[in-house]
C-alpha distance (Angstrom), angle and dihedral (degrees) to the residues before:
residue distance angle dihedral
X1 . . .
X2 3.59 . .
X3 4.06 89.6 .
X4 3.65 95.6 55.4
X5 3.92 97.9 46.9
X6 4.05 82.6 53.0
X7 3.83 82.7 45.5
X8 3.94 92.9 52.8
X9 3.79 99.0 38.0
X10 4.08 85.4 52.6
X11 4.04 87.2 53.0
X12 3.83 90.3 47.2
X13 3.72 94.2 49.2
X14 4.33 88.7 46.1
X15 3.82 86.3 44.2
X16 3.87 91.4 54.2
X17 4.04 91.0 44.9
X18 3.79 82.8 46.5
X19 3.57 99.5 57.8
X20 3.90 89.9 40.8
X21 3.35 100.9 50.5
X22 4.34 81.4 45.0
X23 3.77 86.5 52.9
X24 4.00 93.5 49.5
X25 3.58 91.5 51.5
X26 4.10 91.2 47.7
X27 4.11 79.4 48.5
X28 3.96 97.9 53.2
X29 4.39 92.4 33.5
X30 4.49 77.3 54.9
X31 3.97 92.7 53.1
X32 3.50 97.4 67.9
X33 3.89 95.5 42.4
X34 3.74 90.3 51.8
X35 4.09 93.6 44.9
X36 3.81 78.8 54.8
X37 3.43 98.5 56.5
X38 3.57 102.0 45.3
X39 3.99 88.5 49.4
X40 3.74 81.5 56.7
X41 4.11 87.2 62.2
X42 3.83 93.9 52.3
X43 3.93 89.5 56.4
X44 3.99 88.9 43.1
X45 4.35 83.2 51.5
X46 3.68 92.2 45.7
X47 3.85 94.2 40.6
X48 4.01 85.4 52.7
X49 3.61 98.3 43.5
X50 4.07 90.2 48.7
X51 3.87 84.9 52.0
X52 3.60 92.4 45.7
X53 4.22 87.7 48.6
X54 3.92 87.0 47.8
X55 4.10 91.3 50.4
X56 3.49 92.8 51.6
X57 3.92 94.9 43.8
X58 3.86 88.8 49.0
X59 4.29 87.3 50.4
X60 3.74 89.1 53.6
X61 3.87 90.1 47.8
X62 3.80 91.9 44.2
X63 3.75 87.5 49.6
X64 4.15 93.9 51.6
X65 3.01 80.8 50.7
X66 3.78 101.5 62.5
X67 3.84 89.3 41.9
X68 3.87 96.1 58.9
X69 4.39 86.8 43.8
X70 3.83 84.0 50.0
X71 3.89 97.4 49.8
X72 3.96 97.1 44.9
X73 3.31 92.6 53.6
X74 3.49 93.8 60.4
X75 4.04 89.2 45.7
X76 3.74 74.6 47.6
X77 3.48 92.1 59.4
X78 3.31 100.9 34.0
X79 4.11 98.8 49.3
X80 4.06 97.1 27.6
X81 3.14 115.6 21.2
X82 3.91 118.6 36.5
X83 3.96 103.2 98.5
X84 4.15 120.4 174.8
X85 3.32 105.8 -118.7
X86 4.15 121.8 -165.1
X87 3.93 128.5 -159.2
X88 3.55 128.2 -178.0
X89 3.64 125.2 -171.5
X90 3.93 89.1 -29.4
X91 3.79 88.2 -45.3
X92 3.91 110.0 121.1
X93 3.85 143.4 -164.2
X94 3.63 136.0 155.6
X95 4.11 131.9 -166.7
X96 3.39 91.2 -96.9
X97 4.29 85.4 68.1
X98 3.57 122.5 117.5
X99 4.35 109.8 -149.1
X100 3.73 85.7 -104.2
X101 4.00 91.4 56.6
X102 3.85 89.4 53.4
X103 3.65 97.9 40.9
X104 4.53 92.1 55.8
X105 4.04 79.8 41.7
X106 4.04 78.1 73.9
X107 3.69 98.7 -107.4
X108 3.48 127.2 133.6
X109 4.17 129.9 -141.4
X110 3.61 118.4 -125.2
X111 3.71 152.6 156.3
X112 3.62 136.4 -111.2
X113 3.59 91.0 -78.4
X114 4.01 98.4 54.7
X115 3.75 87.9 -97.8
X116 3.50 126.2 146.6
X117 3.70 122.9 -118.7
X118 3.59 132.3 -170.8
X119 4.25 116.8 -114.6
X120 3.58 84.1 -158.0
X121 3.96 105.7 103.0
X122 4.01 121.6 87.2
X123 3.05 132.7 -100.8
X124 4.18 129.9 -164.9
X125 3.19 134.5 -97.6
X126 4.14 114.9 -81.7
X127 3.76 95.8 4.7
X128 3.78 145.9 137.5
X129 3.95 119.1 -143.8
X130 4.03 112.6 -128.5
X131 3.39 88.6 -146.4
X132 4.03 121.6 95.3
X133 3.44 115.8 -147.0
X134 4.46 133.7 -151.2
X135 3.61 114.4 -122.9
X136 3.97 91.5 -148.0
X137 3.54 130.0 -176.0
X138 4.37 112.5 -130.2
X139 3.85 104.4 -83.3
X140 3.66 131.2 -157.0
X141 3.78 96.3 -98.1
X142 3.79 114.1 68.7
X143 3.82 117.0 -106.6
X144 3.96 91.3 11.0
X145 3.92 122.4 94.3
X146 3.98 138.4 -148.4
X147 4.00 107.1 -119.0
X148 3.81 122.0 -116.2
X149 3.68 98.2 -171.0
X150 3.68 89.0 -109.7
X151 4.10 110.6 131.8
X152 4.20 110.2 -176.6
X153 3.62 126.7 -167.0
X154 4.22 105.9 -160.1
X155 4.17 122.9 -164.8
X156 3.21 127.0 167.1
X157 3.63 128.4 -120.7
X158 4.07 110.7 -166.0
X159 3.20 129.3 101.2
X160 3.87 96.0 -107.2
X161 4.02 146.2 34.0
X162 3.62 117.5 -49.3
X163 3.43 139.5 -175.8
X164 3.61 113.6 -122.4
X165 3.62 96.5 -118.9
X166 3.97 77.4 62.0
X167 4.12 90.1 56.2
X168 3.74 129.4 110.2
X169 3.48 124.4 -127.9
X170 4.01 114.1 -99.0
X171 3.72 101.9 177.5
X172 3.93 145.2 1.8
X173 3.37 121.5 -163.2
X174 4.21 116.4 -178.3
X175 3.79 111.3 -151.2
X176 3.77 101.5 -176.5
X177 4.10 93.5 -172.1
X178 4.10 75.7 61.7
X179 3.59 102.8 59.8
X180 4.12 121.8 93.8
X181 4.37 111.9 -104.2
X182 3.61 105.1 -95.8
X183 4.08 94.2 34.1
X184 3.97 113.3 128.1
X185 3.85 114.3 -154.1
X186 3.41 125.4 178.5
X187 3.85 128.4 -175.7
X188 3.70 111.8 -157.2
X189 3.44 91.8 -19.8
X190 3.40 102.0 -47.2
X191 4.29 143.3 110.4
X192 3.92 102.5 -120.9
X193 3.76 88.5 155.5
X194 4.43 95.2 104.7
X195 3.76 95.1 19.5
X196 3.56 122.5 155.0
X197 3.59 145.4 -153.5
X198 3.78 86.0 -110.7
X199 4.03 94.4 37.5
X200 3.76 95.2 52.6
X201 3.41 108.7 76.8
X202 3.58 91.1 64.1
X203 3.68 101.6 35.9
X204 3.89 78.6 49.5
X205 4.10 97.1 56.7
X206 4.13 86.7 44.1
X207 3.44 85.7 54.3
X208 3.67 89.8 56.3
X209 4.14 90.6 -128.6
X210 3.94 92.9 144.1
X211 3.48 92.3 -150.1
X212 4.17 108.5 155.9
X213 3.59 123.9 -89.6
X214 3.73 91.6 -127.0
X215 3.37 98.7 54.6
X216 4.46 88.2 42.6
X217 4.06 78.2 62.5
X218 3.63 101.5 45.1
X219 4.24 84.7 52.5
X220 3.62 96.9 43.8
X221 3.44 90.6 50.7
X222 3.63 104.1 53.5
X223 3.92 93.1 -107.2
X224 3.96 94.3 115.7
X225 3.57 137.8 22.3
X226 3.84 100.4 -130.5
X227 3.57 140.6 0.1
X228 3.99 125.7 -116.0
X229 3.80 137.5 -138.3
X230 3.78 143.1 158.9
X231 3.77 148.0 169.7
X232 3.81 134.8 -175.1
X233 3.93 83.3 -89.5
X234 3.89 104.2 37.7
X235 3.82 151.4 3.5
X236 3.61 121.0 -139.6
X237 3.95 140.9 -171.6
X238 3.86 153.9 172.3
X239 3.38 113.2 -139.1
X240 3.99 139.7 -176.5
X241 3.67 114.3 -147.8
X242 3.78 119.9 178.0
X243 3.85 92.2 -33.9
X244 3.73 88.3 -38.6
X245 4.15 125.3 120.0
X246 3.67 106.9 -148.7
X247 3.66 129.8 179.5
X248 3.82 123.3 -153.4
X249 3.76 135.7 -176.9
X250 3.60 127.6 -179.6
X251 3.74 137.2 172.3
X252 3.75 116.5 -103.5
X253 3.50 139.5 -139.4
X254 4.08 94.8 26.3
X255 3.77 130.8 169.5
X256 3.98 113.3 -156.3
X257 3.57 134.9 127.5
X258 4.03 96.0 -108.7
X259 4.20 129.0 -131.9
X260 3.66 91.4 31.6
């Protein structure tokens, strides 16, 4: 009886380093599983950072972006898009106005002497008229108009005869000594009628005329006689002419045969 309790306490005891050593082994067969795993965290980390890299690359890109958008359009503006505008009394026309746009405005066409002339006559193919025309308001006398100041030039730019009613504008030129007492003109929105060397540079930025602050100084203060600006559409100035302020604007970069 003895013998077989030695027997079963020697099984226990080989049982118990059994199930050790079995544990051990399930120990060092878990080591490389769980070395696995936590290599599998460092590529999830470097994955994340890479995407994090990559988001703040594509921010920087997105906001270059934005910067370049922002700074065409304003060459945009500047070389496409600014046009001088003119309103008088409510009446309105822009550089972009054929003859027959000003004249269903409500204006009237005249001469020097207030006269009315008829835009009716051709004129050839690629050409500018000599002649300068009055943008007149309707008078009180029939076929004679009140003067707004406003002095056009007209051409026309197709490849055939046209009517002058049919013409473009060329030039505008606002002579405010011109214009009838009482007459309101306003050039892009603003009163250039008693400007000043002094009161131009502002007027001139309301206007939107982007013409450089160093050359608004250099006017103002008596150093030059007018001050220059031009697009891809138009050039534009302020000029002082015996005493006179005179604004001009004239579209640029035109092919015609001239005096026609």
């Amino acid at each position: 009886m003895e013998g077989e309790n030695n027997n079963v306490a020697e099984n226990a005891v080989k049982a118990e380093y059994a199930v050790n050593d079995g544990a051990q082994q399930v120990a060092g067969e878990a080591q490389p599983y769980v070395a696995y795993d936590f290599s599998g965290a460092q590529g999830q980390g470097q994955t994340a950072n890479a995407a994090n890299v990559k988001k703040k690359k594509g921010n920087i890109l997105t906001w270059i972006v934005i910067a370049v958008l922002a700074i065409g359009g304003a060459v945009y503006f500047l070389f496409f898009n600014y046009v001088p505008k003119f309103s008088v009394d409510g009446m309105e026309f822009s550089m972009k106005s054929k003859v027959k746009d000003i004249l269903a405005a409500g204006f009237i066409i005249c001469d020097s002497n207030g006269k009315e002339v008829s835009m009716d006559s051709i004129m050839t193919r690629k050409s500018l008229d000599a002649i300068s025309y009055y943008v007149c308001k309707k008078g009180a006398a029939t076929g004679y108009g009140d003067k707004t100041g406003l002095v056009i030039r007209i051409c026309n730019l197709d490849s055939t005869g046209r009517s002058k009613k049919e013409c473009s504008l060329y030039s505008v030129t606002y002579y405010p000594t011109h214009a009838k007492a009482g007459i309101k003109v306003f050039i892009n929105g603003q009163d250039f009628s008693q400007v000043t060397r002094e009161t131009a540079k502002q007027l001139a930025k309301d206007a939107k005329m982007q013409f450089s602050e160093s050359d608004l100084d250099k006017f103002a203060k008596g150093e030059s006689n007018s001050v220059l600006k031009s697009s891809n559409a138009y050039r534009w100035s302020i000029e002082e002419s015996q005493g006179t302020m005179l604004l001009s604007f004239q579209k640029n970069n035109v092919k015609v045969d001239y005096g026609k």
